[in-house]
N, C-alpha and C positions, 0 to 999 in steps of 0.2 A: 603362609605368610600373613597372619593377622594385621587387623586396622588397631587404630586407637591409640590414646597417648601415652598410652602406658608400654607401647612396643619397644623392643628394647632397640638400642642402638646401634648401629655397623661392628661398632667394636665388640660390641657385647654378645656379637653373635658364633662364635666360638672360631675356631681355628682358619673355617672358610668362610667367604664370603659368597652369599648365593646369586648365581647368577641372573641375567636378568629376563624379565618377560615380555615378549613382542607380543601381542593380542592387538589380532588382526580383524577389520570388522566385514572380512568379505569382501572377493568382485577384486581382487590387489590386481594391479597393471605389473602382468609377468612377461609382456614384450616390448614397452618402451621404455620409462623412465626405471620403471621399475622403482619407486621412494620407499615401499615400507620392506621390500625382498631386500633389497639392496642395504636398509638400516639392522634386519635381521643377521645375514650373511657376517655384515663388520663385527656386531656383540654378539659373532661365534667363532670370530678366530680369523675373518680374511681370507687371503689366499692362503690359511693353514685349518680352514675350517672343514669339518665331518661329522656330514651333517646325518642325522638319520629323520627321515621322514614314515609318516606315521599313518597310512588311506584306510585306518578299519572303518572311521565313518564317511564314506565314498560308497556310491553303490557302483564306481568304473571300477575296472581290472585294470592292470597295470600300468594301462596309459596314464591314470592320474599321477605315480610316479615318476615317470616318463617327461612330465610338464615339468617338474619340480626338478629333474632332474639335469632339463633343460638351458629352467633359469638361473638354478642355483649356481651349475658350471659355468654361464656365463659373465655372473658376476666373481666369479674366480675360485669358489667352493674347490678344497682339494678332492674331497671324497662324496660321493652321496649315498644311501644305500636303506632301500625301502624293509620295513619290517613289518608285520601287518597279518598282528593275531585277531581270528575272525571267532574267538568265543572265549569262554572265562576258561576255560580248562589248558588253551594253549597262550593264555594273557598270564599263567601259575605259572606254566612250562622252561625251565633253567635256558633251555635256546634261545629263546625269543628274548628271556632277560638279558641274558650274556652281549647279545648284539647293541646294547645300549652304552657297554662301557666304555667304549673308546669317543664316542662323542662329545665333540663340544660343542653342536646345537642341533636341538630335536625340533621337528615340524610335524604340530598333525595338522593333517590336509582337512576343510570343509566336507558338509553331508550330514549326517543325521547323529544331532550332538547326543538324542536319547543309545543311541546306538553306541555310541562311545562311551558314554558313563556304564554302561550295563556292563558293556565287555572289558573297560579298562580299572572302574572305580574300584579299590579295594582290594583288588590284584597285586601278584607280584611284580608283572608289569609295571602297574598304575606306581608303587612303592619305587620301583628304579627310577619312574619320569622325578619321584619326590627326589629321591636321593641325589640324582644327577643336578637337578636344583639345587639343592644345599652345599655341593663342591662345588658350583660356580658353573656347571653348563647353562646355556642362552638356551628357555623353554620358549619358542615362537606353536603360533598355530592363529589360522584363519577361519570365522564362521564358526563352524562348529567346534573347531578345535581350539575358537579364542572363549566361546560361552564354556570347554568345561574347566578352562585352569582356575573358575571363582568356586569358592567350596558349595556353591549354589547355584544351580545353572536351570535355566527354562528349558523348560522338556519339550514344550512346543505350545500354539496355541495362537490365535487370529491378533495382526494389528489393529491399531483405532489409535486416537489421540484420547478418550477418558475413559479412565481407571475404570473395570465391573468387575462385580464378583466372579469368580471362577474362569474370568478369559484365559488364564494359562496354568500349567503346571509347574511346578518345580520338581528337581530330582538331583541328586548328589552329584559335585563335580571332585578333581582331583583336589582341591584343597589348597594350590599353589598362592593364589589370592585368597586371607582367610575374611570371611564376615563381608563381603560383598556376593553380588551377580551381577552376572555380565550379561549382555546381550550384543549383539552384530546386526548389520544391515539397518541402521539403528531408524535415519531420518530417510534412507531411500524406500522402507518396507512401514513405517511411519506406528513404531514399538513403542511409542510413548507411553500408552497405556497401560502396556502392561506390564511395562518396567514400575510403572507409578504402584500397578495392583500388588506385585510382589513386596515393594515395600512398606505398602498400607500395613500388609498382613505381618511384617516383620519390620521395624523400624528398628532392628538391631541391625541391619545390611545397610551397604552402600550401595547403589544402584550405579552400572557404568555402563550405557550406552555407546558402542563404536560405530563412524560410518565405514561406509565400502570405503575402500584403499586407501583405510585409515588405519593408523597401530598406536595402543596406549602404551609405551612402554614402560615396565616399572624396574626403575632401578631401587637398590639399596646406598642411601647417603650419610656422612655422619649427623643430617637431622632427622632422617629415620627415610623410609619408604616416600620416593619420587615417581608419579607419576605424567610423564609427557608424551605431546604428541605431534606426530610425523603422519605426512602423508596429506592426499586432498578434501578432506572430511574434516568433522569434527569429534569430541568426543564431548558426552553429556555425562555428567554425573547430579545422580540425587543423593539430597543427605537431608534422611528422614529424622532425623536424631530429636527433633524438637516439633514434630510434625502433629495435628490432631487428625483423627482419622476415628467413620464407625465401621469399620473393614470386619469389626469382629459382628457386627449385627447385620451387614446389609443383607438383604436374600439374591438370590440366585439370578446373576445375569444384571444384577442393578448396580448403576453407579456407585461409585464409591468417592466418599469425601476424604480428600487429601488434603488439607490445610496448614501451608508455613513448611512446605519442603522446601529445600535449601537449592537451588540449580546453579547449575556450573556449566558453562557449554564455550569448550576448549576447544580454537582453532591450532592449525601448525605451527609452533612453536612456543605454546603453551605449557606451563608445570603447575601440577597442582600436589601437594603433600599430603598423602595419604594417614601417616598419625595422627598428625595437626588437622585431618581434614580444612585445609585453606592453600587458595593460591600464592604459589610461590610468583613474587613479584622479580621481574625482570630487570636488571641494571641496566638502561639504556647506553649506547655506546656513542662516545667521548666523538665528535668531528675532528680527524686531524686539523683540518685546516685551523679552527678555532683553537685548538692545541699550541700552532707553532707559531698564531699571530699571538697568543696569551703569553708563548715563551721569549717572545724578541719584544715586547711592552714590556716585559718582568725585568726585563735584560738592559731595556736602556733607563728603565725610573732608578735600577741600582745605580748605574753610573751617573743619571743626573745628580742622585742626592749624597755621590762622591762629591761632584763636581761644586755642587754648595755649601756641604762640608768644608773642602779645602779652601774655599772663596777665590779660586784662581781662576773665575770668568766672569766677565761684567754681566749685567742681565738681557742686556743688549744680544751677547754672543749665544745664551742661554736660550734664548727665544729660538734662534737664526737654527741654534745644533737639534732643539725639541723638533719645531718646522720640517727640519731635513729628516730625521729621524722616523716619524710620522710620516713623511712621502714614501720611505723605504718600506715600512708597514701594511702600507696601502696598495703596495703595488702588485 
């Protein structure tokens, strides 16, 4: 799913409409409210949703299924059903693919996002999670699983708040978000920096920051690619687009100058438009009250200026009916 303005539009994206991405930033509350499980669940179908969850980057056995599979049916999930190829040769394997098709929303669990691109990127696997996107299945994943849906994903590498040479890696994600990276655990593990570093080095990416039990969701609109956010976090996005930077000469382990990134830091119920890169602004909502005292003023200035129109009341009476009229308003 590329950025930029030149992406094409809902309509223009052939027969389906792809569906959409929960990108989750880690740590999601799967026993109380449960906000960002519970918004994945609804855009994959409800109580008709089957779901298939994904633990290759988990280093637990089955129990980490076992969780998901806990929460997922109790927010009403018809089906769950874990799948979880543990190398490239059975991520090729017709089985393992086959299991994908009946799903309308896939979940890879958290763990080690290098672990996941190795074993899922460029697979036949990895090619079904694409596919199933493109007919409209809801791609969720948390942590690890939310860093590899950007076609660029941190392989790993130490927090800080500023930007150095070589603090982190990058490594191939699935490609579902195209020409950004994502990062998770964003302001509680305090990745600033090295969200900042990766974009130094490529200020053709969009940098997206998620916090813990927080989800960016990107849907597709007819103004192109929307992305909002749900949950008790924020999400941070940089747009290097116009940024100066000597990321290509700094040496090793040293600061690096990032000058005129663009920040965006989206609480719940925030949108922000991914082509247009810009906040989509909010239309604040109407007060009834203000509503139905605007619709009974509207309602009697008609009938006064009947009422002077036809000249069938002294101004005396006009006063006395305005007066009364006005108390009714007030009241």
């Amino acid at each position: 799913m590329p950025t930029g303005e030149d992406l094409p539009k809902t309509g223009e994206m052939g027969q389906n409409t792809p569906g959409d991405l929960v990108i989750i930033g880690g740590a999601e509350d799967k026993l109380n409210r449960r906000t960002v499980l519970k918004e994945f669940i609804a855009r994959s179908g409800g109580d008709s949703a089957r779901i298939v969850v994904i633990p290759t980057a988990s280093s637990l056995g089955p129990e980490i299924v076992d969780v998901y599979d806990a929460a997922f049916r109790k927010l009403g999930a018809a089906s769950i059903l874990g799948v979880r190829p543990e190398d490239r040769e059975q991520a090729n394997h017709p089985s393992f693919v086959d299991q994908l098709l009946g799903a309308t929303g896939i979940f890879m669990t958290g763990g080690n996002q290098l672990k996941l691109s190795s074993v899922l990127a460029g697979t036949a696997f990895g090619d079904a999670i694409l596919d199933a996107h493109e007919r409209g299945v809801t791609i969720g994943g948390t942590s690890a699983g939310a860093s590899i849906q950007s076609s660029h994903m941190v392989a790993f590498g130490p927090g800080g708040a500023t930007p150095k040479q070589r603090m982190t890696q990058v490594a191939a994600g699935l490609g579902l978000l195209e020409d950004c990276v994502i990062d998770q655990h964003f302001d509680q593990r305090n990745r600033y920096g090295r969200l900042l570093m990766i974009v130094s080095q490529s200020p053709q990416l969009l940098g997206i920051g998620v916090d813990e039990d927080t989800a960016a969701i990107v849907s597709p609109t007819p103004d192109g690619y929307v992305l909002s956010v749900v949950g008790r976090g924020s999400v941070t996005i940089l747009d290097p687009a116009n940024m100066v930077t000597n990321a290509h000469e700094a040496a090793r382990s040293q600061p690096i100058l990032a000058s005129g990134v663009l920040l965006h830091v989206l609480p719940a119920g925030s949108s922000y438009n991914l082509n247009q890169r810009t906040l989509v602004r909010a239309v604040p909502a109407a007060n009834p009250t203000e509503i139905a005292e605007l619709a009974v003023a509207n309602r009697d200035l008609r009938k006064l200026a009947r009422d002077i129109a036809a000249g069938d009341v002294s101004p005396a009476q006009l006063r006395r009916r305005v007066a009364r009229r006005s108390k009714g308003v007030h009241k």
